[in-house]
C-alpha positions in Angstrom: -8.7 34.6 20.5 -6.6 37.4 22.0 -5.3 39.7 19.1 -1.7 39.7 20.2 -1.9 35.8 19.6 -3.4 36.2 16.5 -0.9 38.4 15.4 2.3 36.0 16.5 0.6 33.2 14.6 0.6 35.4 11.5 3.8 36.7 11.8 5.2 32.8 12.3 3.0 31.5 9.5 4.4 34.4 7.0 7.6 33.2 8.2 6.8 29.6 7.6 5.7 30.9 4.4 8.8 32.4 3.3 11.1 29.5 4.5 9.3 26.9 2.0 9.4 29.7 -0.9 12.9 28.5 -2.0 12.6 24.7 -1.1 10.1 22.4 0.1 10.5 20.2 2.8 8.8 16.9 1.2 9.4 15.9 -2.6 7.2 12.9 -3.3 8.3 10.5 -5.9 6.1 8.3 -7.5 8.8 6.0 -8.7 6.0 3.7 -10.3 2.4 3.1 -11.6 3.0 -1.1 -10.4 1.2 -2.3 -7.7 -0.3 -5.5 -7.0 -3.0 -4.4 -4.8 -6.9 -2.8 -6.5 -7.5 0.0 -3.3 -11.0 1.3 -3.8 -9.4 4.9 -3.5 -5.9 4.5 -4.9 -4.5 7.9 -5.9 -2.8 6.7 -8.5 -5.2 4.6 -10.3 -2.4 1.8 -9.8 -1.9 -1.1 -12.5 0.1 -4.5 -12.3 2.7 -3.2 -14.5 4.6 0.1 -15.1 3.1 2.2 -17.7 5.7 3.4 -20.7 7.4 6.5 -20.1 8.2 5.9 -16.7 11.7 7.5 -15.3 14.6 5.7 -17.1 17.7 4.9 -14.0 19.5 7.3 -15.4 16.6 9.9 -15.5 16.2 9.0 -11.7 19.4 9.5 -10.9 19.3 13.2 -12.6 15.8 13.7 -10.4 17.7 13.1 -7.2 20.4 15.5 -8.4 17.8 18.0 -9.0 16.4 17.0 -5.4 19.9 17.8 -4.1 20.5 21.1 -5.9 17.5 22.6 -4.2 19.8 23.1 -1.6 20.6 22.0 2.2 18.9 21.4 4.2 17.3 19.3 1.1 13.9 18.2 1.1 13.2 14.7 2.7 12.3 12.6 -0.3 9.7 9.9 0.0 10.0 7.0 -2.4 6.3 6.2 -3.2 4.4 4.7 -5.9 1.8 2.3 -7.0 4.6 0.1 -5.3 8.0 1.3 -5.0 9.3 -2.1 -4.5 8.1 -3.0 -7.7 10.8 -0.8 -9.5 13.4 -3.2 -10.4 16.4 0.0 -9.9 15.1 1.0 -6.4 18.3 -0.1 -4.5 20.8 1.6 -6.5 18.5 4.9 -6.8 18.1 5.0 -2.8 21.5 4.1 -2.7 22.1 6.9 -5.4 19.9 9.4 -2.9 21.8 8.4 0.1 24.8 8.7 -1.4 23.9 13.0 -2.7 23.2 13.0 1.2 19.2 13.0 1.1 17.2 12.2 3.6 14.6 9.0 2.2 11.6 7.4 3.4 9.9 4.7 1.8 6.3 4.0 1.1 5.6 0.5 0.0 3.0 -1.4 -0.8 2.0 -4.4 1.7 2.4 -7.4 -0.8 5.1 -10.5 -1.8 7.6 -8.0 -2.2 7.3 -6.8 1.2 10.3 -9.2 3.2 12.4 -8.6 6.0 15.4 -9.7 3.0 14.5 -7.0 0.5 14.0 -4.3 3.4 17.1 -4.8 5.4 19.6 -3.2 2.5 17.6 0.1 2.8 18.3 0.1 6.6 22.0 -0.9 6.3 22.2 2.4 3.7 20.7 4.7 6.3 16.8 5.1 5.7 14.9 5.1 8.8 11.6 5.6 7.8 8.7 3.3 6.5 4.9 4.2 6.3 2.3 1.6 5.0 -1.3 1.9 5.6 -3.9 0.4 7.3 -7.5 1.5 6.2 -9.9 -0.3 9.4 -9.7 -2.0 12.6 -11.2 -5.5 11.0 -9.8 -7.9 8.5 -13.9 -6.9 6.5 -13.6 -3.4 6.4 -9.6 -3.2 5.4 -9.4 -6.2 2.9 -12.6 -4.8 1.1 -11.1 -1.6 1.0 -7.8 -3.0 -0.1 -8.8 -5.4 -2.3 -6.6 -8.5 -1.2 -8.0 -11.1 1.4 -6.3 -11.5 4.3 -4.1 -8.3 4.0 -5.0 -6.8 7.4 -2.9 -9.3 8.9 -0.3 -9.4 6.7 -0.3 -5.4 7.2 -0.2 -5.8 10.7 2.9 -8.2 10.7 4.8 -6.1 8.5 4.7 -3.3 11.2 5.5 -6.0 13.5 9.0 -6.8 11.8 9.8 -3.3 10.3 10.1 -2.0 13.9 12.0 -5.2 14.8 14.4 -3.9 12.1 14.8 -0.7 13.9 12.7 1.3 11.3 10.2 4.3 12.4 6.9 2.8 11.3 4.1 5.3 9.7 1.0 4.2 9.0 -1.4 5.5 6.4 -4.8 5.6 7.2 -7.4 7.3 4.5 -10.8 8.8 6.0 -13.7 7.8 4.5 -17.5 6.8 4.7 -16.4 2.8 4.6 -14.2 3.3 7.5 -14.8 6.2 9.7 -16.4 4.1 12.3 -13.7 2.2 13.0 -11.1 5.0 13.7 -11.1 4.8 17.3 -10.4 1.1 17.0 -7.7 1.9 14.5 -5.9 4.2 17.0 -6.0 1.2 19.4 -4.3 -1.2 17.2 -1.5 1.1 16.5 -0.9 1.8 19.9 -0.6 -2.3 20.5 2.1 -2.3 17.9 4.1 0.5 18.5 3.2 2.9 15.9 5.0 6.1 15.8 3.0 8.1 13.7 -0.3 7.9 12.4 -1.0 9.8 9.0 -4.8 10.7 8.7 -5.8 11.7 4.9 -9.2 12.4 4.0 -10.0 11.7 1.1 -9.7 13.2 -2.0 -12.0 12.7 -5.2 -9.2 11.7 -7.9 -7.8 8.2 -9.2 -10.4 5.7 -8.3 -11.2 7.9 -5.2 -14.0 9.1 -7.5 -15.8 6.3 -6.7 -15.6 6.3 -2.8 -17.7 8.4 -0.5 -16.1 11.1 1.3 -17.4 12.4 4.5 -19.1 15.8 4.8 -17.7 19.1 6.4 -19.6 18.4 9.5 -18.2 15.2 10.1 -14.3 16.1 9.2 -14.8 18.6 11.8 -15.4 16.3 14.2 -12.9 13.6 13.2 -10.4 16.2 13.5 -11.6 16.7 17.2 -11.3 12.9 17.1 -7.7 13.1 16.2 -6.5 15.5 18.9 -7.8 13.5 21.6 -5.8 10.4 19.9 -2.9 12.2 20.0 -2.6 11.6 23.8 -2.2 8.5 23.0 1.8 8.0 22.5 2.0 8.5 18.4 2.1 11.6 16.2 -1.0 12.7 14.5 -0.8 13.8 11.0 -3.1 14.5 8.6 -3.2 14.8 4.6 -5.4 16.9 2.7 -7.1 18.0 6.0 -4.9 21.2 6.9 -7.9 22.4 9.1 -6.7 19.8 11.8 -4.3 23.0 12.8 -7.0 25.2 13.2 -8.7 22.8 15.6 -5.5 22.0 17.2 -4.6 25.7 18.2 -8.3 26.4 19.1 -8.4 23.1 21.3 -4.9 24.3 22.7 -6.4 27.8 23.7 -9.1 26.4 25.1 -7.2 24.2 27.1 -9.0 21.1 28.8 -12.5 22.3 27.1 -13.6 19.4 25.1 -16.6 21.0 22.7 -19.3 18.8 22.1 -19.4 16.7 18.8 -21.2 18.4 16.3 -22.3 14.8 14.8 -23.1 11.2 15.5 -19.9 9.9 14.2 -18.7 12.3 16.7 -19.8 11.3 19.2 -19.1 7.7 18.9 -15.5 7.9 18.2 -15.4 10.4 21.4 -16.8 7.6 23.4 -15.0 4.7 21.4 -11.8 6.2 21.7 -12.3 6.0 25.8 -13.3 2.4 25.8 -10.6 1.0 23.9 -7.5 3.2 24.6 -9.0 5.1 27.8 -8.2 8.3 29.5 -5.3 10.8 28.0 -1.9 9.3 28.9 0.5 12.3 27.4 1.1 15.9 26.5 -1.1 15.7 22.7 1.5 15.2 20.2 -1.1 16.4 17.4 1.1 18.6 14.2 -0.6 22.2 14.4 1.4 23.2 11.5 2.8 22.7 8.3 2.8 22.0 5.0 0.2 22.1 2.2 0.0 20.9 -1.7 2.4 23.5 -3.4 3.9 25.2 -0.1 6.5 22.6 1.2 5.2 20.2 -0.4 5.8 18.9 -4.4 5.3 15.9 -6.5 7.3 14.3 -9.6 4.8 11.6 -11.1 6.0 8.3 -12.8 6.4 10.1 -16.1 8.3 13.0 -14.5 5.7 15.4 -14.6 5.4 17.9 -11.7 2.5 18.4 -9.4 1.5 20.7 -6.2 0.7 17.0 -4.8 -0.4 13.8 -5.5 -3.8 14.8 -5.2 -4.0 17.5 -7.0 -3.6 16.4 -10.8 -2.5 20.2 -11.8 0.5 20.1 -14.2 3.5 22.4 -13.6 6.3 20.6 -16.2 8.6 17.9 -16.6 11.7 17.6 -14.7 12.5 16.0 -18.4 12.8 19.7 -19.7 12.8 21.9 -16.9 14.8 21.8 -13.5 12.6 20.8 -10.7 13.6 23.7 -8.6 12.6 26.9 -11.0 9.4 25.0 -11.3 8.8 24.8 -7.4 10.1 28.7 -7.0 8.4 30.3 -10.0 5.3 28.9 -10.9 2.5 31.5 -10.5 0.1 28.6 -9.3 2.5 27.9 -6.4 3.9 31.6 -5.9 -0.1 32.2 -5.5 -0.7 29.2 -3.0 2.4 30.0 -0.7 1.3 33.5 -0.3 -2.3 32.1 0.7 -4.2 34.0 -2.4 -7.4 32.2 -2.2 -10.6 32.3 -3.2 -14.2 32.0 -1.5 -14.3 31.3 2.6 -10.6 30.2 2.1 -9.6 34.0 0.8 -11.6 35.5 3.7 -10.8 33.4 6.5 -8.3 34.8 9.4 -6.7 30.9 9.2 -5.8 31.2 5.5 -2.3 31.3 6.3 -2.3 28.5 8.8 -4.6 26.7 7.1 -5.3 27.5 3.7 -7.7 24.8 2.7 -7.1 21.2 0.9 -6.2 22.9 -2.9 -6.4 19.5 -4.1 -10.2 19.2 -2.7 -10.6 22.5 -3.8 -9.5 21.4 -7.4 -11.4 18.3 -7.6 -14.4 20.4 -6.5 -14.4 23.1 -8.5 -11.6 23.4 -10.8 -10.0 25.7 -8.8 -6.7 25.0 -6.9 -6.9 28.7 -5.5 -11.1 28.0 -4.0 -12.3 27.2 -1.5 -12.0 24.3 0.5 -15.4 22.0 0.6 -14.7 20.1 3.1 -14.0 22.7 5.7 -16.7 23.6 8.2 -15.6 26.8 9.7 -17.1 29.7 8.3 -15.4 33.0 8.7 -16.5 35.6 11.1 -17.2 38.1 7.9 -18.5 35.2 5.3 -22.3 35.9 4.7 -24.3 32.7 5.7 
């Protein structure tokens, strides 16, 4: 890489950097532990009924004051759970959110409460933006996954009739050994149903992801490949807990047309999957080279009220119960550390730290370090002993 564009990308990542030192873009709110559904890799370690101590209305309403006060432009806040739509008080608190003049998304769950009835009144009050996932390409490898027969098609109806609503449909698809064979196939059937973004998170070892195989260095290296070819394809490509997809998207950008070789055998079968189901490039790549990472732009309020870099990265900050959520985000060390890229191991050494900066929450779950190094990163640095 030419220094002089090495340079400008430091110089616009400090930047970046400095930007999300007052505010973060994306507060996630776990409104509730409820959910009907038993994923295989839930986050949250979900349960069919909200836990005590959960967020009174009123101490909801004084968390989206406190998302307010960080100050405009306020952070988008995403409404996510267990199920959000099984907190009784969800209307009036979006209503409450819209009303302070935030930006909301929702992330519900695919279940009963799912209806074109109970999803209208958010429209009508101004939120535009829905995600739900889809974990495989087949009614076996999703519904195992899942947990609920005959919840891939119900998943894929409900993107059907949330666009019909007008909404901007995310969906939500987590990497992992069960299901990275049908990625390619996944990209195709978002593409059939007009998907407008596709949000790729590899997994993380917490909640009952503990018990779920994640894929190795080698092979996220590749899928990442994977995902910047699929990004010709008409949607966004995002990822989670992957934030060395923006190395591999400025490398493939400098390297123009050069497609390396798969490093991997899943690699090579989604390279030649994803041409026999969706075919040649059809658009500029819309793949997200930059961004946000678990403490930098990013922060999460748990169902209690308790604080969190993400919701992967089970590191307690405080309470929004005692302390404001904004001096938490701007002055603790643990975050002061992460936005200036103050890492340990390869993630400390490597040129892409500020880019990049490794998963903290796979970092955590590895080694008890949210300041380590990433283990699911393959690139070694040019300096890093071997």
């Amino acid at each position: 890489m030419p220094p002089s564009l090495s340079t400008g990308r430091e110089v616009s990542a400090v930047r970046t950097q400095l930007r999300f030192d007052k505010r973060p873009l994306l507060v996630f709110w776990e409104t509730t532990k409820a959910c009907a559904l038993k994923c295989q890799h839930c986050r949250a370690t979900a349960v069919p009924s909200a836990l005590p101590g959960e967020l009174t209305t009123v101490e909801g309403r004084h968390l989206l004051e406190q998302v307010a006060g960080f100050g405009r432009p306020s952070p988008i806040l995403v409404m996510t759970g267990g199920d959000c739509l099984a907190r009784p008080d969800l209307l009036e608190l979006t209503a409450y959110a819209r009303e302070l003049g935030l930006v909301v998304a929702l992330s519900p769950s695919v279940s009963p409460r799912l209806r074109p009835d109970t999803m209208l009144p958010y429209y009508e009050m101004g939120v535009r933006s829905v995600s739900v996932s889809l974990d495989g390409a087949s009614p076996l490898v999703h519904d195992g996954i899942r947990g609920v027969p005959g919840h891939h098609q119900q998943t894929l109806s409900a993107i059907g009739w949330l666009r019909d609503l007008g909404f901007k449909v995310q969906v939500n698809t987590t990497v992992m050994r069960q299901n990275a064979d049908e990625l390619a196939d996944v990209a195709a059937l978002l593409l059939r149903h007009g998907v407008s973004i596709w949000e790729v998170f590899f997994l993380v070892g917490v909640g009952r992801g503990t018990a779920v195989s994640a894929l190795p260095a080698a092979e996220n290296e590749d899928v990442c490949h994977f995902l910047y070819d699929a990004s010709h394809h008409r949607f966004v490509v995002r990822t989670v807990e992957a934030p060395f997809f923006r190395r591999v998207v400025q490398a493939r950008r400098d390297a123009g047309q050069s497609v390396p070789e798969p490093i991997t055998p899943l690699g090579r079968h989604l390279g030649s999957r994803l041409l026999e189901v969706v075919g040649p490039p059809e658009v500029r790549p819309r793949a997200q080279g930059f961004g946000t990472r678990d403490g930098m732009g990013v922060l999460f309020v748990g169902h209690d009220g308790s604080v969190l870099p993400s919701g992967f990265l089970p590191l307690p900050l405080g309470n929004v119960r005692q302390t404001p959520l904004a001096a938490i985000y701007r002055n603790h060390p643990v975050l002061r550390a992460i936005r200036r890229a103050d890492f340990h191991g390869r993630c400390g050494s490597c040129s892409h730290r500020h880019i990049c900066g490794g998963s903290r929450a796979r970092a955590y779950a590895g080694n008890g370090d949210p300041l380590g190094e990433d283990p699911g990163c393959a690139y070694q640095p040019a300096d890093w002993p071997t």
